[in-house]
C-alpha positions as CSV (number, residue, x, y, z in Angstrom):
1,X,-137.3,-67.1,131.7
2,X,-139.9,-64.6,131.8
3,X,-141.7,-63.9,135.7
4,X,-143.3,-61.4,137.7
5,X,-143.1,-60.9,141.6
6,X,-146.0,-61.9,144.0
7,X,-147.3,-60.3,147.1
8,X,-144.2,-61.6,149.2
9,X,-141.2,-60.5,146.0
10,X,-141.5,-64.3,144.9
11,X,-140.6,-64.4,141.0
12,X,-143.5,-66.6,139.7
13,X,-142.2,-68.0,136.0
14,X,-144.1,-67.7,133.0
15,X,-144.3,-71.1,130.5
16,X,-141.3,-71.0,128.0
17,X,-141.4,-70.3,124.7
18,X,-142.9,-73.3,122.7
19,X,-140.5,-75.9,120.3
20,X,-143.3,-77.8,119.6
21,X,-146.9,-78.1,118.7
22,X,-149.6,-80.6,118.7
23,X,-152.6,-80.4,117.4
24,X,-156.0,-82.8,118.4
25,X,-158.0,-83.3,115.0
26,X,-159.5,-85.9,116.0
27,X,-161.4,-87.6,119.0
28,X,-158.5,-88.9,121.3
29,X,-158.5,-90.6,123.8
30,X,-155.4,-89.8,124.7
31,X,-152.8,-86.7,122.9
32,X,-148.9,-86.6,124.4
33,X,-146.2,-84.2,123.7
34,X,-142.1,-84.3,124.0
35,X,-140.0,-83.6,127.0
36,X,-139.2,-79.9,125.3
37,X,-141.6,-77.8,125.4
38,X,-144.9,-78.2,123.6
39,X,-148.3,-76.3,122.9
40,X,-151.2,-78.6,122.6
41,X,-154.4,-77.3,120.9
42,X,-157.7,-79.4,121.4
43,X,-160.7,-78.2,118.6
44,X,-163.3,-77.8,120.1
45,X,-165.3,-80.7,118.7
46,X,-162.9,-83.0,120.0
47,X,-162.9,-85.4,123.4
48,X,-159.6,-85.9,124.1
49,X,-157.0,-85.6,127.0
50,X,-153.5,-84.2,126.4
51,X,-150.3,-84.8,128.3
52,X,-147.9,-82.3,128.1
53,X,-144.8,-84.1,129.1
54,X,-141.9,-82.4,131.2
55,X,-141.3,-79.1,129.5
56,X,-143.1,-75.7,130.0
57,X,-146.1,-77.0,127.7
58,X,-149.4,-74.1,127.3
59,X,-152.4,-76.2,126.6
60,X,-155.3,-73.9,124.7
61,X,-158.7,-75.7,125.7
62,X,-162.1,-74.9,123.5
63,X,-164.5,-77.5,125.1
64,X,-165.3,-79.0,128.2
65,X,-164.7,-81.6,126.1
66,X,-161.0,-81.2,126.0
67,X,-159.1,-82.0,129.4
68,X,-155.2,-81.2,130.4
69,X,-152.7,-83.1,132.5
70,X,-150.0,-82.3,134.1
71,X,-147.7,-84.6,136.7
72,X,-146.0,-82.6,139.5
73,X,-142.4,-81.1,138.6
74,X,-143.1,-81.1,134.7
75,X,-142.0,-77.4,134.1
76,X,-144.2,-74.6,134.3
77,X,-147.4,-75.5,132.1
78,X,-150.3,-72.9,131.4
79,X,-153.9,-73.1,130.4
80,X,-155.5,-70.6,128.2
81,X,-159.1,-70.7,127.1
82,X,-162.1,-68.6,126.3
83,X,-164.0,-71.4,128.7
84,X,-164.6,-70.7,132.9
85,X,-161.9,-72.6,134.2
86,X,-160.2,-74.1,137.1
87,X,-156.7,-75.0,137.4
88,X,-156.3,-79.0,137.5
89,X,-153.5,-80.0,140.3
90,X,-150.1,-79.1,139.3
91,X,-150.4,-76.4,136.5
92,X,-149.0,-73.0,137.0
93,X,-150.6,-70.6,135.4
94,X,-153.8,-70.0,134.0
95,X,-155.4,-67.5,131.2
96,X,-159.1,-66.9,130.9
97,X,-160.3,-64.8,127.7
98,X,-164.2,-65.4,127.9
99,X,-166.4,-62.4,128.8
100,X,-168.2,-62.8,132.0
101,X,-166.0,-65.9,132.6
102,X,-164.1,-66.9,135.8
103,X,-160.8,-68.3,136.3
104,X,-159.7,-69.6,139.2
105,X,-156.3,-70.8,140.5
106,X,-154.8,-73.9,142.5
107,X,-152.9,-74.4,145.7
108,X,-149.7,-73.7,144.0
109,X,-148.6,-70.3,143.8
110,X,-150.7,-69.2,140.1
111,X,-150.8,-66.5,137.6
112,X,-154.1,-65.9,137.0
113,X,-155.0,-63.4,133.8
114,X,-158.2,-62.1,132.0
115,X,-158.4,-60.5,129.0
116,X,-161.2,-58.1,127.7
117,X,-164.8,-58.0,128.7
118,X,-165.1,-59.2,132.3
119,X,-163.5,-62.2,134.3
120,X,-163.8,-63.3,138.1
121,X,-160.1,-63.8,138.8
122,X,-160.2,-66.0,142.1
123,X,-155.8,-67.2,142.5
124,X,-157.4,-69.9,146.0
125,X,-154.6,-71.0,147.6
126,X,-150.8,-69.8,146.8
127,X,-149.4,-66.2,146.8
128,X,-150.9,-65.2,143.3
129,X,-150.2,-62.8,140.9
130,X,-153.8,-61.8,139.2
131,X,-154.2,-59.9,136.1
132,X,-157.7,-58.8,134.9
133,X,-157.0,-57.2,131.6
134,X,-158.9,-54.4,130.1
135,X,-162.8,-55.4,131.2
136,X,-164.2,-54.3,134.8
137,X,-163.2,-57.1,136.9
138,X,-163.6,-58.7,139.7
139,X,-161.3,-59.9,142.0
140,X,-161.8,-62.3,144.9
141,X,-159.6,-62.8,148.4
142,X,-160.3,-64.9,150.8
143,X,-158.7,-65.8,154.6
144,X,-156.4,-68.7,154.5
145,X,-156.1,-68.4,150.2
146,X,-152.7,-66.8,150.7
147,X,-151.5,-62.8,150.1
148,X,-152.4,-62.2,146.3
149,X,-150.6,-59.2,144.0
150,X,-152.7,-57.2,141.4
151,X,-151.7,-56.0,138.5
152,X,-153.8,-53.7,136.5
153,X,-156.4,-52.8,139.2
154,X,-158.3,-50.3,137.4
155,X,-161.5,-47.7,138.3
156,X,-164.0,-50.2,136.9
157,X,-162.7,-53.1,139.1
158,X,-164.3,-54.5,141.8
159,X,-162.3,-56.5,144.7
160,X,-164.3,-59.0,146.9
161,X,-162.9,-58.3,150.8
162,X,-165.6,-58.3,152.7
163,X,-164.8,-62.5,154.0
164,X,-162.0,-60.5,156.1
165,X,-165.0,-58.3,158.0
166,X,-164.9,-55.0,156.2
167,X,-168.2,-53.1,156.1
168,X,-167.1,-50.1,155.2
169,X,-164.7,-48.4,152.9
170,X,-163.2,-46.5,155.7
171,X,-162.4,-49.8,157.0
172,X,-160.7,-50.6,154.1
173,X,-158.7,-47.9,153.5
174,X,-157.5,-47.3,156.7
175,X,-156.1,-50.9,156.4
176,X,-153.9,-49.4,153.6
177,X,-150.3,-48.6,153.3
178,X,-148.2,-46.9,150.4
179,X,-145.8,-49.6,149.7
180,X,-142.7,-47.7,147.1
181,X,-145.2,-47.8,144.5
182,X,-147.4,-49.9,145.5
183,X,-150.2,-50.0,147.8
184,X,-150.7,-52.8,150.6
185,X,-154.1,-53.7,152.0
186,X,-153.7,-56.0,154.9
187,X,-156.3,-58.2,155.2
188,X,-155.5,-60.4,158.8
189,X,-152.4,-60.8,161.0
190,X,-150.4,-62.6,157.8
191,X,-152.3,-61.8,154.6
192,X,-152.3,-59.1,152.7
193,X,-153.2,-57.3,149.4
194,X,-150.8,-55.5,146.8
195,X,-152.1,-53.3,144.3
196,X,-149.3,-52.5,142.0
197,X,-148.9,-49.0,140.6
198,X,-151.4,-47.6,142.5
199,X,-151.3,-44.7,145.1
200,X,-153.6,-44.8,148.4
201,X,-155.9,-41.8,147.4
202,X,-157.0,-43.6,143.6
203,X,-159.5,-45.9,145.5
204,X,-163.1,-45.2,145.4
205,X,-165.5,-47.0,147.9
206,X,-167.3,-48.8,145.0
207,X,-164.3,-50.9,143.8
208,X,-164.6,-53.1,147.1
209,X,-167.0,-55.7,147.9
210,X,-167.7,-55.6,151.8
211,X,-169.2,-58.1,154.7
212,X,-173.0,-57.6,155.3
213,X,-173.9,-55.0,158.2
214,X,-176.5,-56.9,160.4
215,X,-176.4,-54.3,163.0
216,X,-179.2,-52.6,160.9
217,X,-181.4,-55.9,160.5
218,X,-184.0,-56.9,162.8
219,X,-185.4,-60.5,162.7
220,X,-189.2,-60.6,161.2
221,X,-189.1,-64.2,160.0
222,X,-186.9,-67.4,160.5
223,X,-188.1,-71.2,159.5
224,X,-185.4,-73.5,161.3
225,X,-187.0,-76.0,160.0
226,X,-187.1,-78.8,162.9
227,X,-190.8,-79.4,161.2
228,X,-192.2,-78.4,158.2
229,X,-195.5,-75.9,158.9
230,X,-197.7,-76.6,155.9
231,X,-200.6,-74.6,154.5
232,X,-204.1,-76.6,155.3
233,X,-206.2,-74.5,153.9
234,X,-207.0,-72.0,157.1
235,X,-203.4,-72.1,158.9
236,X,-199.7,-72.7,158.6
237,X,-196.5,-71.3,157.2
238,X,-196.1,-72.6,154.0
239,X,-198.1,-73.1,151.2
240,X,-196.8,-76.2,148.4
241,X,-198.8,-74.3,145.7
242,X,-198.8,-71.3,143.8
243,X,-201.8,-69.2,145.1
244,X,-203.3,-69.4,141.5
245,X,-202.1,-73.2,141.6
246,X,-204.7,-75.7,140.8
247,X,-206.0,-77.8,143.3
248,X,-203.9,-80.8,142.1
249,X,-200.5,-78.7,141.9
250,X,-199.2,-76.3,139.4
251,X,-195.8,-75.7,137.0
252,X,-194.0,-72.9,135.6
253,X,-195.1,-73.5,131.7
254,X,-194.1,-69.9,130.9
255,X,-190.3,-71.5,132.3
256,X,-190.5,-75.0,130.4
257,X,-190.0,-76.3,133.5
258,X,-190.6,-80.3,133.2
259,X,-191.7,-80.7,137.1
260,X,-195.1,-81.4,138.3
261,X,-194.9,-79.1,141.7
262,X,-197.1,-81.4,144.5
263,X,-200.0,-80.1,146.2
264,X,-199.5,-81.8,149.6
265,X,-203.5,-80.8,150.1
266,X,-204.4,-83.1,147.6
267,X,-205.1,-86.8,148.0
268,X,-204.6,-88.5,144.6
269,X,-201.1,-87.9,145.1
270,X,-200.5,-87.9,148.5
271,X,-198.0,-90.9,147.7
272,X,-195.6,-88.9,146.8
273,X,-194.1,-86.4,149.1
274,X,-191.2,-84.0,147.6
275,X,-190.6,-82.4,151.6
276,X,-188.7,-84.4,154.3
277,X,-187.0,-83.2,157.8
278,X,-184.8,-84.6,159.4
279,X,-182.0,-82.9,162.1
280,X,-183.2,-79.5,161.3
281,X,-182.9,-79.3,157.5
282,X,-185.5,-79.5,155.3
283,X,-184.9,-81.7,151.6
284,X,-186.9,-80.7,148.4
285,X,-186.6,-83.6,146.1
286,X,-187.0,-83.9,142.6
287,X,-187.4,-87.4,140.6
288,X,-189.3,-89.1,138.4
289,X,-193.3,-89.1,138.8
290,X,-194.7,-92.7,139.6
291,X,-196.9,-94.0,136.3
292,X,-199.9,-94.5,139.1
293,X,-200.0,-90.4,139.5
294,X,-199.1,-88.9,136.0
295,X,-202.8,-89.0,135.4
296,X,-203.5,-86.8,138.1
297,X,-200.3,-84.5,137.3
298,X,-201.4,-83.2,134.1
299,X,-198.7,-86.3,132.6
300,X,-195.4,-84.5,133.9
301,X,-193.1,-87.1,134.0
302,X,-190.9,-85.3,136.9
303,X,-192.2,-84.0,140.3
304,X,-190.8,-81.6,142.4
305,X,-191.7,-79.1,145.5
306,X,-192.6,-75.0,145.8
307,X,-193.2,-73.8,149.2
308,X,-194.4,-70.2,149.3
309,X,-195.2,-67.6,152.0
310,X,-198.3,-66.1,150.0
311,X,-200.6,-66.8,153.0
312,X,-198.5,-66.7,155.9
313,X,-195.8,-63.8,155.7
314,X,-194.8,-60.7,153.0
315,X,-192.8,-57.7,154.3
316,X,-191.7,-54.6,152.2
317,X,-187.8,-53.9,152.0
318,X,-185.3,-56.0,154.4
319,X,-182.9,-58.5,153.9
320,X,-184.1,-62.4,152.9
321,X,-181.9,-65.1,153.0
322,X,-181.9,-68.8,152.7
323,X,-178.7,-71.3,153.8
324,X,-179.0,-74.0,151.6
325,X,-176.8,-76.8,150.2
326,X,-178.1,-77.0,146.3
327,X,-178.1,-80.0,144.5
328,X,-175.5,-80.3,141.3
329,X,-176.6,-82.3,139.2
330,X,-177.3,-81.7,135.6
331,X,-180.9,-80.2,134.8
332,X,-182.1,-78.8,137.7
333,X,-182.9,-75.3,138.8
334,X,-183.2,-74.4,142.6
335,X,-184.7,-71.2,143.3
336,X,-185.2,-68.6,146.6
337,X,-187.4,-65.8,145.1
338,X,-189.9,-63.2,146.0
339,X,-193.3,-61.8,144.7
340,X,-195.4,-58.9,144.9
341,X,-198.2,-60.2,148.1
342,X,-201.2,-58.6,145.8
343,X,-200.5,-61.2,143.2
344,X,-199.5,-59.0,140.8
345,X,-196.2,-59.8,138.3
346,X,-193.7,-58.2,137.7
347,X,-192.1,-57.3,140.2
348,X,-189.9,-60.2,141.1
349,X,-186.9,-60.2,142.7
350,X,-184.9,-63.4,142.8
351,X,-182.5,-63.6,145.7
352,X,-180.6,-66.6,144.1
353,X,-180.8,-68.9,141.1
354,X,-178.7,-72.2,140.6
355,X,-178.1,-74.5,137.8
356,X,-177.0,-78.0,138.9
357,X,-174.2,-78.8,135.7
358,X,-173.0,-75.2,136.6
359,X,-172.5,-75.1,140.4
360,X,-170.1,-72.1,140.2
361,X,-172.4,-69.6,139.0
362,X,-175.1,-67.8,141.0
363,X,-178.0,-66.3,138.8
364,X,-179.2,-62.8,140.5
365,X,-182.6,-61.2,138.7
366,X,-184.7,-58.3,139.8
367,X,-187.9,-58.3,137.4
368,X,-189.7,-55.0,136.6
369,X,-192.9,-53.6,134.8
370,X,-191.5,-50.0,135.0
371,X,-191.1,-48.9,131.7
372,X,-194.3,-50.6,130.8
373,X,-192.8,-53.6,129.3
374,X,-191.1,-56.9,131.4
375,X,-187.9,-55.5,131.8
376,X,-184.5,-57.6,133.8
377,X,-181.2,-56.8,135.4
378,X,-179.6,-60.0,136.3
379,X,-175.9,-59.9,137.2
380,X,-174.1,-63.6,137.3
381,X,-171.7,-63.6,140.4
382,X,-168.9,-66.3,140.5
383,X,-167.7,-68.5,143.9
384,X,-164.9,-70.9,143.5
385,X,-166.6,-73.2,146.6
386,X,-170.6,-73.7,146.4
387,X,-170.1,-77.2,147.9
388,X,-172.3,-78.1,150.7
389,X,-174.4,-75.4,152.7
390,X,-173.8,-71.9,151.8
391,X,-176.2,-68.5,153.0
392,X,-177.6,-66.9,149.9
393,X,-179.4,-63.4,150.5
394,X,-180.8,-59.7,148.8
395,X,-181.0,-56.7,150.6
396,X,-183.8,-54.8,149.3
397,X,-184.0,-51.0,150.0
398,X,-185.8,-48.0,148.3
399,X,-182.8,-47.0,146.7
400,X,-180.8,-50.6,145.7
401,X,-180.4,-54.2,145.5
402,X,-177.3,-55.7,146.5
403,X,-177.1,-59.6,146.6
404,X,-174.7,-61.4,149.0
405,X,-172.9,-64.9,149.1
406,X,-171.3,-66.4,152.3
407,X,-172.5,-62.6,153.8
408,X,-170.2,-60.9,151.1
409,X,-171.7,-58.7,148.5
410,X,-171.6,-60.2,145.1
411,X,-173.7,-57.6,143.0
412,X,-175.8,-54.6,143.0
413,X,-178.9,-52.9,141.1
414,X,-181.0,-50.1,141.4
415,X,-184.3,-50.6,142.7
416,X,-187.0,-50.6,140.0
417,X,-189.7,-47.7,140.5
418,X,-192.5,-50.3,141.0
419,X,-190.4,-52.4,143.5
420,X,-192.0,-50.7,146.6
421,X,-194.8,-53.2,148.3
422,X,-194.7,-56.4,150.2
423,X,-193.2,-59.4,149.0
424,X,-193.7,-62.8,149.6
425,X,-191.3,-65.7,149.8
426,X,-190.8,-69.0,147.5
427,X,-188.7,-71.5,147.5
428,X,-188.3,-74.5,144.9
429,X,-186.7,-76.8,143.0
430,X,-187.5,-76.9,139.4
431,X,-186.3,-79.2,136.3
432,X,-185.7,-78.1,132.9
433,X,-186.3,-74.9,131.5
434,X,-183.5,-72.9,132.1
435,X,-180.9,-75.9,133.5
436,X,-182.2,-77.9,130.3
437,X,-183.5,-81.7,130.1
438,X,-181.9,-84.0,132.9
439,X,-179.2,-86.3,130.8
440,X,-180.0,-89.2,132.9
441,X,-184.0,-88.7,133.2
442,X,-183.1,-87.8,137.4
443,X,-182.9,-91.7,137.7
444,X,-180.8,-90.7,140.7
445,X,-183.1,-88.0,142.3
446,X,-181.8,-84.3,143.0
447,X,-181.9,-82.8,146.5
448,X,-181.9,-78.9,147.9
449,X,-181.1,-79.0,151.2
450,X,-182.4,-76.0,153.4
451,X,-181.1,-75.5,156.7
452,X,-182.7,-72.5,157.1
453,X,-184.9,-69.4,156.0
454,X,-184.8,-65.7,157.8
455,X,-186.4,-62.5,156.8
456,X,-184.9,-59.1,158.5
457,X,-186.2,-55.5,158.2
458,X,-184.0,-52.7,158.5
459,X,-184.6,-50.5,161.7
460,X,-185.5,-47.4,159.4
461,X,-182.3,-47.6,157.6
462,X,-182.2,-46.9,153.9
463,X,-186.2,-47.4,154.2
């Protein structure tokens, strides 16, 4: 049988050469193989569920719709699809072919592979043996995951270190040792790195992903948020309304959004309150609007909240972040942005966007006006775990953008010419547009959960 060494020698084992093949044509439930082994191919129109059986069985996936199960000690069984994907318990190995896809690995000691465009390759727990393929990928490590081995580390590859408190490339590379031929990065006390075939002096400092630097930062603004400082009209932090909101709330029509945002200023629909605190977090609900208010909502039939800084705080260049736990739920659209403070557009920069159906996948935007036309770059960063509270955050300088999850960088931009003046904050929870129709109307309401907000500037540095 066919393997490949991990980080530790380990020969991991590659699925066995198929006997036979099954096909799904139509809509299962339910599709079982033989004890030899089998490949099992799901269309992509088809709900269905296929049990491999005890061989080495390779399941090729084309849907969401199309789910793969494996007992434990059934051979060595592989995934392969174009899809993002996460190993199910008890699968070996896993092949991802979709551009700008991730794949991400078990507890078991994986094969993870790409192939070309772009994947996130992410192996989680197990001694894993990653392979990109011919894109500009990006690998992820992460303390307690396990020692990982890559194969094809190339000069457009990026590797994510930066959760084991590198901040700087000489950090990195004096953690490096020439290995026969291999090089080994170690990472803590018991985990390390292997690049195969590579040589210490091919490593440039932009193929590594490092920890944030807050020795540079300086606090400027931080909303704990044991209450919640409201806009009144003459005082507070934060204003529930877009400063060219209308007095009985506003929406983002341009978006398609399908929320009504709430003006808590005004009385007709003071009944509904989308802000709550409660042990220093702050909840932005979203549900459906009572009939009583629709009339005074423009007839949205969803409200939601915006809190913005417009009045109360804008800063140029720093670094803005937000810990938050985001809701996943399918259709809505959580938000931490900024905007020019004149009240002009574009710029925007958005430190973090969020679908609820896709909680794996962080949305990153800078908006520009600088070549006399709304212009974008938006990168889409990857993270196996965006369960619960997590810090989201941009540092903005004259010279770049780079975005940050968990205090590790996830992407980078140049800074657009006309990105130079103070910015405001926003936060918000929005429904539809970009995250689509809710499927179940938000009869169960959604929830972002804030626990906090901080602004820094940056002491002169890369001002």
């Amino acid at each position: 049988m066919a393997n490949v060494l991990n980080a530790k020698g380990v020969p991991l084992p590659y699925s066995g050469s198929s006997v036979k093949w099954y096909s799904a044509t139509n809509s299962g439930p339910t599709l079982y193989g033989s004890i030899y082994n089998d490949s099992m191919y799901a269309d992509g129109s088809v709900t269905v569920t296929m049990y491999g059986g005890k061989g080495d069985d390779i399941y090729y996936l084309y849907s969401s719709k199309n789910k793969a199960v494996e007992l434990p000690n059934e051979g060595v069984d592989t995934i392969s699809t174009w899809m993002s994907y996460k190993l199910p318990a008890n699968f070996e190995n896993l092949t991802v072919t979709g551009d700008k896809h991730y794949a991400f690995g078990n507890a078991l000691n994986n094969i993870v592979a790409g192939g070309s465009g772009q994947q996130t390759l992410d192996g989680l727990q197990g001694d894993d043996v990653l392979k990109g393929g011919s894109g500009a990928d990006i690998f992820v490590v992460t303390p307690g995951n396990g020692s990982d081995r890559i194969l094809d580390f190339g000069v457009d590859d990026t590797v994510r270190v930066g959760s084991y408190g590198f901040t700087s490339f000489e950090d990195v590379h004096a953690n490096m040792v020439q290995s026969g031929a291999n090089v080994q990065l170690n990472l803590s006390d018991d985990e390390f790195l292997v690049f195969a075939n590579k040589t210490v002096d091919q490593f440039t400092p932009g193929q590594f992903d490092l920890a944030l630097d807050r020795s540079h930062l300086e606090l400027t603004f931080s909303d704990e948020f044991n209450t919640l400082n409201l806009w009144n009209g003459s005082s507070g932090t934060w204003d529930s309304n877009f400063w060219w909101g209308a007095a009985n709330g506003s929406s983002l029509t341009s978006n398609k959004e399908l929320e009504w945002y709430i003006d808590t200023n005004y009385a007709p629909t003071r009944s509904v309150n989308p802000f709550s605190v409660e042990d220093g977090v702050l909840t932005i609900t979203a549900a459906q609007a009572p009939a009583a208010i629709q009339p005074y909502i423009n007839d949205y039939k969803y409200t939601s909240g915006l809190l913005t800084t417009y009045e109360s705080f804008a800063q140029t260049y720093g670094y803005f972040e937000i810990r938050a736990d985001m809701p996943q739920k399918q259709g809505v659209w959580p938000a931490f942005w900024l905007l020019p403070a004149d009240g002009s557009w574009p710029p925007e920069l958005d430190v973090v966007e969020m679908l609820g159906q896709d909680p794996n996948k962080l949305i990153l935007t800078s908006h520009s006006n600088e070549t006399g036309t709304h212009t974008t770059v938006s990168s889409t960063a990857y993270a196996a775990d965006t369960e619960g509270f997590h810090t989201y955050g941009v540092l903005w300088t004259k010279d770049e953008l780079v975005w940050y999850f968990d205090d590790i960088e996830v992407a980078r931009a140049a800074t657009p010419s006309d990105m130079h003046d103070p910015m405001h904050m926003l936060v918000d929870l929005a429904v539809g547009g970009l995250a689509g129709a809710p499927a179940d109307g938000l009869a169960t309401p959604a929830e972002m959960q804030i626990d906090y907000i901080h602004a820094y500037a940056l002491n002169d540095w890369h001002i």
